[in-house]
C-alpha positions as CSV (number, residue, x, y, z in Angstrom):
1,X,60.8,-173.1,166.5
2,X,62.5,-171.4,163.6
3,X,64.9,-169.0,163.6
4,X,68.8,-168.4,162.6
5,X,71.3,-170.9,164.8
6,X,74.5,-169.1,165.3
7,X,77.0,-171.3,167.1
8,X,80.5,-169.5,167.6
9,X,83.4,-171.4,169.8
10,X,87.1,-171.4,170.4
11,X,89.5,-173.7,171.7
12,X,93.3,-173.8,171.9
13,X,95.6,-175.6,169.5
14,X,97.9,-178.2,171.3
15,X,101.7,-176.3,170.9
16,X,103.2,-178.1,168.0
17,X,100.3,-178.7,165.9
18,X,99.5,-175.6,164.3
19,X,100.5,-177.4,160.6
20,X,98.0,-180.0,161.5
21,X,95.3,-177.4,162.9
22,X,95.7,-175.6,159.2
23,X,95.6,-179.2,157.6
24,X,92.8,-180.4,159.5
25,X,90.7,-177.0,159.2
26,X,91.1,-177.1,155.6
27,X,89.6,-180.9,155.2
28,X,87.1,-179.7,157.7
29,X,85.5,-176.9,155.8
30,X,86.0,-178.5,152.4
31,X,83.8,-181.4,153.9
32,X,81.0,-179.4,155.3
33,X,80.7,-177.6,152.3
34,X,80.6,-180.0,150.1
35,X,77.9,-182.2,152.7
36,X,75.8,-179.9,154.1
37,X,73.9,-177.5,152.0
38,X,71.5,-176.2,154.2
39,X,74.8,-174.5,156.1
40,X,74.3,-170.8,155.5
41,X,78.0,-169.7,157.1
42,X,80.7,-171.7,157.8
43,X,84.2,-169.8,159.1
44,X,87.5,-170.6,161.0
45,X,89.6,-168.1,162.0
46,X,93.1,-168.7,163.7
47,X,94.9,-165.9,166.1
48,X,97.8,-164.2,164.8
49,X,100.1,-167.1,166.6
50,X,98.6,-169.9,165.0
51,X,97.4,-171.0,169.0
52,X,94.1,-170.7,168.9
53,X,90.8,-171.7,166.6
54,X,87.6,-169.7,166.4
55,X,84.8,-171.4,164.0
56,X,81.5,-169.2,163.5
57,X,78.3,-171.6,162.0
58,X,75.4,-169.7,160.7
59,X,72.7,-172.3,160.6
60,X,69.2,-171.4,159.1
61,X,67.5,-173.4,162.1
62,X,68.1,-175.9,164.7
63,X,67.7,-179.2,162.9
64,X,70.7,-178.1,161.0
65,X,72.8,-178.4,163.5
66,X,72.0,-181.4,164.4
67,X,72.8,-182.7,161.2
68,X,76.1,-181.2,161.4
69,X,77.1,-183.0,164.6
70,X,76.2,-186.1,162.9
71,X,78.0,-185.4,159.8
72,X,81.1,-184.2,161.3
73,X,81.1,-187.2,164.2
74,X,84.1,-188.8,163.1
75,X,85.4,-185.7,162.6
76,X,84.8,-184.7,166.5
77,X,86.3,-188.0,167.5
78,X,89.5,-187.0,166.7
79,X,89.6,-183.4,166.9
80,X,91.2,-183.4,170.3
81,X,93.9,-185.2,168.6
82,X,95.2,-181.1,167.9
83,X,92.8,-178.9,169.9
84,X,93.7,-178.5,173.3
85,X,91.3,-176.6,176.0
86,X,87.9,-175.0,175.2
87,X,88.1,-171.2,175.6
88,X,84.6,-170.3,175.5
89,X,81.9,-170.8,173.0
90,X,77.9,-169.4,172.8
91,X,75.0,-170.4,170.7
92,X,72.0,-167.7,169.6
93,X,68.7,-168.7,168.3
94,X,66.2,-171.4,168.9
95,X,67.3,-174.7,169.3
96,X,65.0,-177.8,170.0
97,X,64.5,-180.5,172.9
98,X,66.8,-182.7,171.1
99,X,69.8,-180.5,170.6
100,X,69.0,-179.3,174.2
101,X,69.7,-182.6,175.1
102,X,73.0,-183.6,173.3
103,X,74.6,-180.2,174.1
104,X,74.0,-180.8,178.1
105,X,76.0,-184.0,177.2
106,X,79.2,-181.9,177.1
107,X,81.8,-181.4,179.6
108,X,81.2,-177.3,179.1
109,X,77.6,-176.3,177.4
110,X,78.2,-173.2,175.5
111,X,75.7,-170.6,177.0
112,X,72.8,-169.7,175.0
113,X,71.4,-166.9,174.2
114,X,67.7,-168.2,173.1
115,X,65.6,-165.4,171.9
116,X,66.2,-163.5,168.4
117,X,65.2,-160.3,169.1
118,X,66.1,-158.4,165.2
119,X,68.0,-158.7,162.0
120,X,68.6,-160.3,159.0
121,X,71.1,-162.2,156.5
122,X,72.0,-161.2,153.2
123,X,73.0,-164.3,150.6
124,X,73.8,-161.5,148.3
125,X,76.0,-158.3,148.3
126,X,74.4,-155.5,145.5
């Protein structure tokens, strides 16, 4: 199973936290970065109002996402401490048994969309 893993999710930002949203965002793309180099795209993006948080993850295959929920587990722990509700999320590409597994673990699964039908990623821009 190879492929490109694209996971893309939003949640709500509890009302009053927005500082500690931009805080915590910061800390958490400065971490993955720095600890996960197999991570080909990494991006959070806030609405206009500061009240919610989308984060799009462009993983070269499956196994590096499961690396980057076990990474970023403490970070999960207390995530909740500032997000609020789960707006949607979905997942593209091939994933395997064992990620299969862990996501049907959460309160919502993210659909997936399983099959990579066409395209491609540039590294570089000419």
């Amino acid at each position: 199973m190879s492929g490109p893993l694209i996971n893309v999710f939003t949640y709500t930002i509890k009302p009053g936290k927005q500082e500690e949203a931009r805080k915590r965002i910061a800390e958490l793309v400065d971490f993955v970065e720095t600890n996960e180099p197999r991570m080909i795209a990494f991006h959070a993006y806030l609405d206009q109002d500061g009240k919610s948080l989308s984060i799009v993850q462009v993983h070269p295959d499956s196994a590096s996402m499961e690396f980057h929920m076990q990474v970023n587990a403490k970070h999960f722990a207390t995530a909740f401490d500032w997000l609020d509700t789960s707006i949607g999320g979905q997942l593209f590409g091939p994933i395997s048994d064992a990620l299969a597994a862990e996501l049907a673990k959460w309160d919502e699964p993210f659909p997936h969309v399983p099959f990579h039908e066409a395209g491609f990623t540039r590294t570089t821009v000419r």
